[in-house]
DRENDO-1510 file (C-alpha; in Angstrom, 1 decimal, always signed):
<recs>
REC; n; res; u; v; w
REC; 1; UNK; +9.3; +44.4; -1.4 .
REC; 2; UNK; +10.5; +44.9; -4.8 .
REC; 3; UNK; +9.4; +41.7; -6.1 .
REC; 4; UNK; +5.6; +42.5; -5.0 .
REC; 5; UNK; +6.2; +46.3; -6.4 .
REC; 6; UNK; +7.4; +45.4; -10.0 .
REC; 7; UNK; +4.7; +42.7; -10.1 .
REC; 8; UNK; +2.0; +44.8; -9.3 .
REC; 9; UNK; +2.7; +48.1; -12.0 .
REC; 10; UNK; +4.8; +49.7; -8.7 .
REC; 11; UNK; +8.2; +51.5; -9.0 .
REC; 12; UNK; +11.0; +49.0; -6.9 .
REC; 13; UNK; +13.6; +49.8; -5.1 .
REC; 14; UNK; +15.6; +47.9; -6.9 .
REC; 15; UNK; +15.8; +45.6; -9.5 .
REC; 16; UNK; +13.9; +42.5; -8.4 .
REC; 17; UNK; +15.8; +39.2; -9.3 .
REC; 18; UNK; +15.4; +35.6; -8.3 .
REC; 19; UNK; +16.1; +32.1; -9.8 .
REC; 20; UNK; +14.0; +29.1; -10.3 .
REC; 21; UNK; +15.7; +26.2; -8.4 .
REC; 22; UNK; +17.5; +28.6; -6.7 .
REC; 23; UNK; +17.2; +26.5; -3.3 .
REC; 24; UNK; +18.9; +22.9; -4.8 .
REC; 25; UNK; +21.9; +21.2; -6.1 .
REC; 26; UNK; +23.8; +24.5; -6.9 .
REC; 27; UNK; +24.5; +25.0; -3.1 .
REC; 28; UNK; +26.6; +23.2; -1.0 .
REC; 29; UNK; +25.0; +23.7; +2.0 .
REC; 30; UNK; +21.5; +22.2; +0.3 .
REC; 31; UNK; +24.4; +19.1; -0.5 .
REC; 32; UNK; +25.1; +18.8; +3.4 .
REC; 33; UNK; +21.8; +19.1; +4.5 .
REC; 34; UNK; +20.1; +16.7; +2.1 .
REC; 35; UNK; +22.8; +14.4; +2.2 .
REC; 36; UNK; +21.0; +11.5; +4.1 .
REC; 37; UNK; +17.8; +12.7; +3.2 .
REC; 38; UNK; +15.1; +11.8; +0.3 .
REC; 39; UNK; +13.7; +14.3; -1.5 .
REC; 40; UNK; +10.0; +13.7; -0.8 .
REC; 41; UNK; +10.9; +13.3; +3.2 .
REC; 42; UNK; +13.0; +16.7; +3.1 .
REC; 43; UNK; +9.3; +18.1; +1.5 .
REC; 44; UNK; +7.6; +17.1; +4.4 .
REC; 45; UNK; +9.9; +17.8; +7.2 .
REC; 46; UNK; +9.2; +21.9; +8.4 .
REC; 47; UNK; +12.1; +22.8; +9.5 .
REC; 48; UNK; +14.5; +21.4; +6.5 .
REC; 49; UNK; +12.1; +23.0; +4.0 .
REC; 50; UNK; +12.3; +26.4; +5.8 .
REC; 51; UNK; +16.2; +26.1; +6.0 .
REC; 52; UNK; +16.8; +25.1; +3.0 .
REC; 53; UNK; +14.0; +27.6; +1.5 .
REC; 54; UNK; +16.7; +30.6; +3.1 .
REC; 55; UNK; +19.6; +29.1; +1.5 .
REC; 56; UNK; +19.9; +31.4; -1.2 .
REC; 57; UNK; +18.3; +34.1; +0.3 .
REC; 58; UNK; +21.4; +33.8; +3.2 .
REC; 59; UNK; +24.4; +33.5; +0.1 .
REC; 60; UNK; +22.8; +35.4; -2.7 .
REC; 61; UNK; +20.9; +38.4; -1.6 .
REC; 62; UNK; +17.8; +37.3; -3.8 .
REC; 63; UNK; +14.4; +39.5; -3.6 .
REC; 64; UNK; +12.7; +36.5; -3.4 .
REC; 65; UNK; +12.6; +32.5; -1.5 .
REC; 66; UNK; +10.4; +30.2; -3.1 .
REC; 67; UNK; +9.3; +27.6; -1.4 .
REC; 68; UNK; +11.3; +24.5; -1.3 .
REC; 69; UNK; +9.3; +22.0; -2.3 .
REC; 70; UNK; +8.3; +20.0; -5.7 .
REC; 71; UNK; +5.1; +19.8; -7.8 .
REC; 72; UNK; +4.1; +16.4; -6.7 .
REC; 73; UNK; +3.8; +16.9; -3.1 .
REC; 74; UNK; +0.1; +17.7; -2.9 .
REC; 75; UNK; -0.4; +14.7; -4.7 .
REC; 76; UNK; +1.8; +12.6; -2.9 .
REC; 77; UNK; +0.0; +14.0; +0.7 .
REC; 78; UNK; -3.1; +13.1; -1.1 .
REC; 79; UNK; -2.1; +9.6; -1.6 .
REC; 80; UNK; -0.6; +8.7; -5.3 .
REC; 81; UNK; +2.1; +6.4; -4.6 .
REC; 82; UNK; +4.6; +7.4; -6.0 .
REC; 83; UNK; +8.6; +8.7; -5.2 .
REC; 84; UNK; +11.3; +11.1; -6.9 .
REC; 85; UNK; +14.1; +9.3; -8.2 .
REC; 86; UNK; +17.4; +11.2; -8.4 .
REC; 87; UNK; +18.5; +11.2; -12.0 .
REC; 88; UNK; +15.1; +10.5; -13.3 .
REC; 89; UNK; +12.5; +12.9; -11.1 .
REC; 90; UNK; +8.9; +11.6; -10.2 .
REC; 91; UNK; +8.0; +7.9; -10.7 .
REC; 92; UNK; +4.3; +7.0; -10.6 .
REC; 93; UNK; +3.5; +3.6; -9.3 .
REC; 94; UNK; +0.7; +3.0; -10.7 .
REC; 95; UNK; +0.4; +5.5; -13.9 .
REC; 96; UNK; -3.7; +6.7; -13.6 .
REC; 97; UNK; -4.5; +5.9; -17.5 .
REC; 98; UNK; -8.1; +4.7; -17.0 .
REC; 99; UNK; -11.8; +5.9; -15.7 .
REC; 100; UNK; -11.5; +3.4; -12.5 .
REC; 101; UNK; -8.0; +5.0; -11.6 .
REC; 102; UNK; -9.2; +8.6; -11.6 .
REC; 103; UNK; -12.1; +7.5; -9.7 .
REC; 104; UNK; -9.6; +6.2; -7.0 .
REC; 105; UNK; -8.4; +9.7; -6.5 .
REC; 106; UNK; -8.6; +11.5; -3.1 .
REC; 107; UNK; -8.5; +15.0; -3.1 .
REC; 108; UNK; -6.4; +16.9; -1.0 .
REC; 109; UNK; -7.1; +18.1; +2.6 .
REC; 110; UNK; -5.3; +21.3; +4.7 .
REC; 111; UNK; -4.1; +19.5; +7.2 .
REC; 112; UNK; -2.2; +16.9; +4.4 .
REC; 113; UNK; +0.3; +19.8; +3.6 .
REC; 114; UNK; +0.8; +20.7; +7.3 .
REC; 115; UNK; +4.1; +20.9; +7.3 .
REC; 116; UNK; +4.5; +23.0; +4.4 .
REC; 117; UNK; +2.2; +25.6; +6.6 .
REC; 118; UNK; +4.4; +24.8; +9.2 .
REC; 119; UNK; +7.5; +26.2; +7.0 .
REC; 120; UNK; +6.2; +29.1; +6.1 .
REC; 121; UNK; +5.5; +30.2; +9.4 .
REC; 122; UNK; +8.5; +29.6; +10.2 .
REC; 123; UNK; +10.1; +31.5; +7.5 .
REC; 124; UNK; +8.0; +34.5; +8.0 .
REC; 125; UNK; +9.6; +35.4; +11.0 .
REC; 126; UNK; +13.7; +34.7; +9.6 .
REC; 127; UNK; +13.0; +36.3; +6.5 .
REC; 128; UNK; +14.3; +40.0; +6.0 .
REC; 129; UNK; +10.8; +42.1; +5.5 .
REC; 130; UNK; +12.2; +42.9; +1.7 .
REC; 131; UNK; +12.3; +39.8; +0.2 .
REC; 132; UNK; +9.2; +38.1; -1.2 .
REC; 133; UNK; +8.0; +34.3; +0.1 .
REC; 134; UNK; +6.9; +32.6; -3.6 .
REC; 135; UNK; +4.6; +29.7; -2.7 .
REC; 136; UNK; +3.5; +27.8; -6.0 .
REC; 137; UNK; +2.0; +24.5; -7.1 .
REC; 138; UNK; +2.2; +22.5; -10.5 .
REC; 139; UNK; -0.6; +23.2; -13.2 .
REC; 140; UNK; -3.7; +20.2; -13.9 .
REC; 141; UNK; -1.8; +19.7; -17.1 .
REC; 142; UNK; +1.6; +19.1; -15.7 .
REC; 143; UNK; +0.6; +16.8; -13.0 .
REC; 144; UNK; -1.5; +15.3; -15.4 .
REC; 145; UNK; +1.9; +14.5; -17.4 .
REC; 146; UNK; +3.3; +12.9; -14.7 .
REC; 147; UNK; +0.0; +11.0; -13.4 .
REC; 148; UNK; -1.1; +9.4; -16.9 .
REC; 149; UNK; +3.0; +9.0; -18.3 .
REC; 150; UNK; +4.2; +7.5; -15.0 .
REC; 151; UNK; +7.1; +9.7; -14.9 .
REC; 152; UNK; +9.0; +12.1; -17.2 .
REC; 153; UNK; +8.3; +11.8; -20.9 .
REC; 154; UNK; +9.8; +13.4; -24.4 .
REC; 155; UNK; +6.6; +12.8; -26.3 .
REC; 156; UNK; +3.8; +12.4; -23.8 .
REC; 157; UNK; +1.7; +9.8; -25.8 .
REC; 158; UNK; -0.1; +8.5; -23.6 .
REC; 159; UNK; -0.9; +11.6; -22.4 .
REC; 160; UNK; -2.4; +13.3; -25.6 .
REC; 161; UNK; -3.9; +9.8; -26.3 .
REC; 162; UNK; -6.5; +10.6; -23.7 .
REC; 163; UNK; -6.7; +14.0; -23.8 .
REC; 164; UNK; -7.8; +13.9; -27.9 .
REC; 165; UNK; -9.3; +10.4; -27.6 .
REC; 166; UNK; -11.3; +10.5; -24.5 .
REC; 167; UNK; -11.4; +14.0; -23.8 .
REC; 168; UNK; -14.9; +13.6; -20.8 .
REC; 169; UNK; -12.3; +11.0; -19.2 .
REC; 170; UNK; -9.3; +14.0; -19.4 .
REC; 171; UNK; -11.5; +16.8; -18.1 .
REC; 172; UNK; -12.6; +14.9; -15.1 .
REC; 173; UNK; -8.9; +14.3; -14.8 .
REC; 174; UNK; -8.3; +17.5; -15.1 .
REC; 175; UNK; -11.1; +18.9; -13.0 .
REC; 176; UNK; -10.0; +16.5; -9.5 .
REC; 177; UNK; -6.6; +17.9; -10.3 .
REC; 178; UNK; -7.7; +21.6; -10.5 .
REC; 179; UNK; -9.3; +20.8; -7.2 .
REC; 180; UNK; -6.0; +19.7; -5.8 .
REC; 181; UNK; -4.2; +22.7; -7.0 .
REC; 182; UNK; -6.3; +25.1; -6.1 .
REC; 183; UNK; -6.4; +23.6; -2.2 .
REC; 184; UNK; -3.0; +23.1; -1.9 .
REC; 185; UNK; -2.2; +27.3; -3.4 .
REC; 186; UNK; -5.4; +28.4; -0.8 .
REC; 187; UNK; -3.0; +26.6; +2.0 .
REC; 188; UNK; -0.1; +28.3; +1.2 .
REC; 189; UNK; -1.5; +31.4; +1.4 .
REC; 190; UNK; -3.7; +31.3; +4.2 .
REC; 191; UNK; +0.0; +30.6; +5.7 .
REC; 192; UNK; +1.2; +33.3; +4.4 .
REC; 193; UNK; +3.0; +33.6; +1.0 .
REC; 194; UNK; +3.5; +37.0; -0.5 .
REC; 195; UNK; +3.5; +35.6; -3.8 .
REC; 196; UNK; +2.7; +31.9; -5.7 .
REC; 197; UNK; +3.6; +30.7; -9.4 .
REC; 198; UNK; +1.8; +27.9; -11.2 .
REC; 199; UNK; +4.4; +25.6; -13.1 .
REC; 200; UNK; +2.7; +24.9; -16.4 .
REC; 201; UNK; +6.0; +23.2; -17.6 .
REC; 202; UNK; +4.9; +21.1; -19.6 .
REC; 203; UNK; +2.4; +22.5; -21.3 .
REC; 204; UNK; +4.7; +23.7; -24.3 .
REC; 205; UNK; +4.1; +20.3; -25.9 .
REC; 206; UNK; +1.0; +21.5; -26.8 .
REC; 207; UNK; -0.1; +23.4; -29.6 .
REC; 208; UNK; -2.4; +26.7; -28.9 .
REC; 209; UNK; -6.0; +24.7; -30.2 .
REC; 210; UNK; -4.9; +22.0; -27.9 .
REC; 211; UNK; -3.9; +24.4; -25.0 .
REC; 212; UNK; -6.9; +26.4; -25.5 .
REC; 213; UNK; -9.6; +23.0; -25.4 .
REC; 214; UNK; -7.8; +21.0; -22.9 .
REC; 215; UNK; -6.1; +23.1; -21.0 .
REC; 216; UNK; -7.1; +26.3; -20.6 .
REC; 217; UNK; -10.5; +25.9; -18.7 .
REC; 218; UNK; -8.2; +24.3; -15.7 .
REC; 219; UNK; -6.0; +27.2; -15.5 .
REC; 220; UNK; -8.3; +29.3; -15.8 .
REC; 221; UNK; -10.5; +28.4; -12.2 .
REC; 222; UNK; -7.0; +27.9; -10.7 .
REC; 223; UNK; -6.1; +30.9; -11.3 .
REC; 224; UNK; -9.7; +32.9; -10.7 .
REC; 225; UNK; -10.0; +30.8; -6.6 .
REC; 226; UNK; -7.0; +32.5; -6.2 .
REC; 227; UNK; -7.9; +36.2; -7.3 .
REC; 228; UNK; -9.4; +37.3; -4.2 .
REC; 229; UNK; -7.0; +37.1; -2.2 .
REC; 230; UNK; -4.9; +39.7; -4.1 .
REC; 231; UNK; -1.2; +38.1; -4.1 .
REC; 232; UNK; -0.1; +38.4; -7.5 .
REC; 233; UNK; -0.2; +34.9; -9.3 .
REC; 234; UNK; +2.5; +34.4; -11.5 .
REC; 235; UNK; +2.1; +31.8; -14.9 .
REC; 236; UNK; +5.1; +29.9; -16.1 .
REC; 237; UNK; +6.2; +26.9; -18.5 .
REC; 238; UNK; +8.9; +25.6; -20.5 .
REC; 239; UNK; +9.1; +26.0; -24.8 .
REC; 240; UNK; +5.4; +28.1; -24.6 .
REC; 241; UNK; +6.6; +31.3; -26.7 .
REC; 242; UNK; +3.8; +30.1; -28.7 .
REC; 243; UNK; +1.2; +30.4; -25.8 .
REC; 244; UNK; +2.3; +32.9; -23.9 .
REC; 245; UNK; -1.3; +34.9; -25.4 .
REC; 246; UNK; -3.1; +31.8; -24.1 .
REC; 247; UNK; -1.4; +31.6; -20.8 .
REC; 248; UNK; -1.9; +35.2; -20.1 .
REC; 249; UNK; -5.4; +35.2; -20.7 .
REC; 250; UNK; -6.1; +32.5; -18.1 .
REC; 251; UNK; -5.8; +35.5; -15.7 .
REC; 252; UNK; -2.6; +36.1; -14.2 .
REC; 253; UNK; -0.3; +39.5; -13.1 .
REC; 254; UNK; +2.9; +38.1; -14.2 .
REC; 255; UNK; +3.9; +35.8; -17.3 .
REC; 256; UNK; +6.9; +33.7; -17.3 .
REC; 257; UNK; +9.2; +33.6; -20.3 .
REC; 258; UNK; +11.7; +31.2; -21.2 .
REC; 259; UNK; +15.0; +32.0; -22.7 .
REC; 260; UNK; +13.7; +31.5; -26.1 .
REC; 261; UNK; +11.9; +34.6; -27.3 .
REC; 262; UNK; +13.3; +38.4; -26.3 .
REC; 263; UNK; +12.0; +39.5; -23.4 .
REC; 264; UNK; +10.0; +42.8; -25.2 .
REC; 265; UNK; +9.0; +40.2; -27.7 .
REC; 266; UNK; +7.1; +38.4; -25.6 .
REC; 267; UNK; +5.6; +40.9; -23.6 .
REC; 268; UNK; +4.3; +42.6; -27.1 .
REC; 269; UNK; +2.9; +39.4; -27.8 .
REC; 270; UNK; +0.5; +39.0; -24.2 .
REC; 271; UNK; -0.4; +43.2; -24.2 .
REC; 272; UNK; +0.6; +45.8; -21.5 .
REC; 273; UNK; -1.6; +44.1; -18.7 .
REC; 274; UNK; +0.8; +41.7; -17.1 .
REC; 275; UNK; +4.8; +41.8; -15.7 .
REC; 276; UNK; +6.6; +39.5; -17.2 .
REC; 277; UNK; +9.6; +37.9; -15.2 .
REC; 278; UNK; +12.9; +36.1; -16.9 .
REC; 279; UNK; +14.8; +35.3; -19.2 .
REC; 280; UNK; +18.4; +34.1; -18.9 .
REC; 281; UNK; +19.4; +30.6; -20.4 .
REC; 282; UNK; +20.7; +28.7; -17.5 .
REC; 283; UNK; +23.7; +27.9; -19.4 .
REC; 284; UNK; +24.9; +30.9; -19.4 .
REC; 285; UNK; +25.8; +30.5; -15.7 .
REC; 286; UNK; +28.3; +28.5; -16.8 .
REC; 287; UNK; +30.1; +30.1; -19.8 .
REC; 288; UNK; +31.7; +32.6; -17.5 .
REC; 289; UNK; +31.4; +36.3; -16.2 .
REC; 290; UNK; +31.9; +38.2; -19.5 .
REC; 291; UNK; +29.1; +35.7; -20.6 .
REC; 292; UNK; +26.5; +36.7; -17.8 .
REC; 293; UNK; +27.3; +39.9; -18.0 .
REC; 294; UNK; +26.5; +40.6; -21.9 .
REC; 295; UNK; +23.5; +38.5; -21.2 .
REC; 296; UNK; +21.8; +40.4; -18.4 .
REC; 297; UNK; +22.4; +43.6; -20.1 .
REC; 298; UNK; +20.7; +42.4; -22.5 .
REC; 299; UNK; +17.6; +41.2; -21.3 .
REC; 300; UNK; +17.5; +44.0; -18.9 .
REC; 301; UNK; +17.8; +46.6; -21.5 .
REC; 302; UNK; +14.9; +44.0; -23.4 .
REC; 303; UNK; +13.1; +44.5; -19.9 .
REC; 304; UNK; +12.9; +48.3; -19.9 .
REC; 305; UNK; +11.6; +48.7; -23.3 .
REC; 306; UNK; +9.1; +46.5; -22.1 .
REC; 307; UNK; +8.2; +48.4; -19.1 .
REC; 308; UNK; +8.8; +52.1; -21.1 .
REC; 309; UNK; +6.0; +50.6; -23.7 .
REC; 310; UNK; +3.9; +50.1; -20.8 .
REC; 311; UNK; +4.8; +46.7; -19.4 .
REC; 312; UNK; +3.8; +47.0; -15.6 .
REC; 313; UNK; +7.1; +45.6; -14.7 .
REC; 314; UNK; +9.9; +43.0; -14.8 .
REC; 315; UNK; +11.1; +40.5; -12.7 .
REC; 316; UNK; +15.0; +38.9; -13.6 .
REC; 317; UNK; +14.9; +35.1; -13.4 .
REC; 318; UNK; +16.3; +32.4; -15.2 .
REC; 319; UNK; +14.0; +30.8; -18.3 .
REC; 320; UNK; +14.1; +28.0; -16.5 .
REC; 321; UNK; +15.4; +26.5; -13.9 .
REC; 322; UNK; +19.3; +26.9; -11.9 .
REC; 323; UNK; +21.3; +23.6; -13.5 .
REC; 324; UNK; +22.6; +21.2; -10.8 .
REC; 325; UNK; +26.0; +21.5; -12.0 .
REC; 326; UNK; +26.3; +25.8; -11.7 .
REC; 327; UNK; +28.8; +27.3; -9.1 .
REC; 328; UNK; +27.5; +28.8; -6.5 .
REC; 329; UNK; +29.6; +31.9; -6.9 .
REC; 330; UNK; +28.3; +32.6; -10.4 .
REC; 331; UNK; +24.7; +33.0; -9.4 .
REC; 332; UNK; +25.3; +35.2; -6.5 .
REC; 333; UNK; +27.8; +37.4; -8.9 .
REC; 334; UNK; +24.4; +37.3; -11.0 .
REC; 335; UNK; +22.5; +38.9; -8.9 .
REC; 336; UNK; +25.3; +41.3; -7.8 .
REC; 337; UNK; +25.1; +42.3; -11.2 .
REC; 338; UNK; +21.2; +42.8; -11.7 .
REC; 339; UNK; +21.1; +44.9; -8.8 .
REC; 340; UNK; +23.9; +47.1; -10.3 .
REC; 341; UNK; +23.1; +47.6; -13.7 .
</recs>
């Protein structure tokens, strides 16, 4: 698998390359499929998620599906009320902002995230034995975010309020939520999955002290439960060229880069230990050909200095995730490209 290979200091067969959000809006099959459909009921049904997880794989030629799914689903099997709102994304009920409502919270079982166990078993056998099945899971902070906000947020007061003000009340927070995301990876890969990624991506609010207090301790046993079992664990969030150091050192084999620092750049900045995977702006999928093309040679000439200075590999992706609004046809020229260059 080339994916595996350039993630783990191998040579690949070719260049690895796969998109964030590359199962969604962008397709219209996933439009068809989904059209009577919520999202959080498409999450739970096993057959939808393993069609629509092969999507991409079927029309682009990716060397990698990841798991269609969305970070609050382990803590919607484990009981928060709450939906996903199209236009707005997750909606807490109830927003969990005091001692008695983290109390309340259950933790999450196997058997609650069945179905997504169901879908990967299912997509082991349709997959081609090439391409890479990417399980992941939102971070403690980022469902944190969500949980104590009540939804998406541009300043995440309430938030920070309890992390800096109340900080034993925001570990134990944090701690039950560690515990849900490190039960609902274990699942994914007793099922199967070849690789996972924890979505930090919110975590570049932060500043490094804060990130390295608050945050960093939860990453940190996420990431070491899942060690063992020697699947390479790749680290990602949004606007965190400032922590990408502090991410790294959490333990993981890959690092995730947004489009805002060079590729070499960054993986200068978190040593020669760790692959790094990214970096195209979405937006350039939509400024044309000539556009993606000066773009990927780019960041893949940026990649291979990385990897000729000792970088263990690089993984092409997106520095965040495929916009809605992007034509089918210019992400599958995208990675028609990649794997020519």
């Amino acid at each position: 698998m080339p994916l595996i290979a350039a993630a783990t200091g191998a040579v690949p067969s070719r260049r690895p390359v796969w998109f964030m959000r590359q199962a969604g809006r962008s397709l219209p099959e996933y439009r068809a499929i989904r059209a009577d459909r919520g999202m959080l009921e498409s999450c739970f049904d096993a057959d939808l998620v393993a069609e629509i997880t092969m999507q991409p794989v079927r029309r682009h030629d990716t060397d990698a599906a990841i798991l269609f799914s969305d970070i609050v689903v382990p803590l919607k099997a484990a009981g928060v009320d709450l939906d996903i709102v199209p236009g707005t994304g997750p909606v807490i009920a109830s927003p969990v902002r005091t001692a008695a409502d983290v109390a309340a919270l259950d933790r999450l079982e196997p058997d609650q995230v069945g179905a997504v166990n169901a879908a990967i078993g299912r997509l082991l056998t349709e997959l081609p034995s090439t391409v890479a099945l990417i399980g992941f899971a939102g971070a403690p902070f980022t469902l944190a975010s969500y949980l104590i906000e009540g939804g998406p947020s541009r300043t995440y007061e309430n938030t920070k309020r309890m992390m800096l003000g109340d900080p034993e009340l925001w570990h134990t927070l944090m701690g039950h939520l560690t515990d849900v995301t490190i039960a609902f990876l274990r699942a994914q890969i007793d099922a199967g999955v070849d690789a996972v990624q924890l979505f930090d991506s919110w975590a570049g609010t932060l500043s490094e002290a804060s990130y390295e207090a608050f945050v960093a301790p939860h990453a940190t046993r996420v990431m070491a439960e899942i060690e063992g079992y020697g699947v390479p664990r790749i680290h990602f969030g949004v606007g965190t060229g400032e922590l990408l150091a502090a991410m790294t050192r959490v333990g993981t084999d890959v690092i995730g880069v947004d489009w805002r620092i060079p590729l070499d750049v960054a993986a200068e900045r978190v040593g020669r230990d760790v692959a790094i995977q990214g970096n195209l702006d979405p937006t350039a999928l939509l400024a044309g050909r000539d556009v993606v093309r000066r773009e990927l040679t780019r960041i893949i000439d940026e990649g291979e200095r990385a990897v000729a200075a000792g970088t263990p590999g690089h993984i092409v992706n997106l520095g965040h995730g495929v916009l809605p609004n992007t034509e089918a046809d210019a992400i599958t020229h995208a990675v028609e490209l990649i794997h020519s260059l």
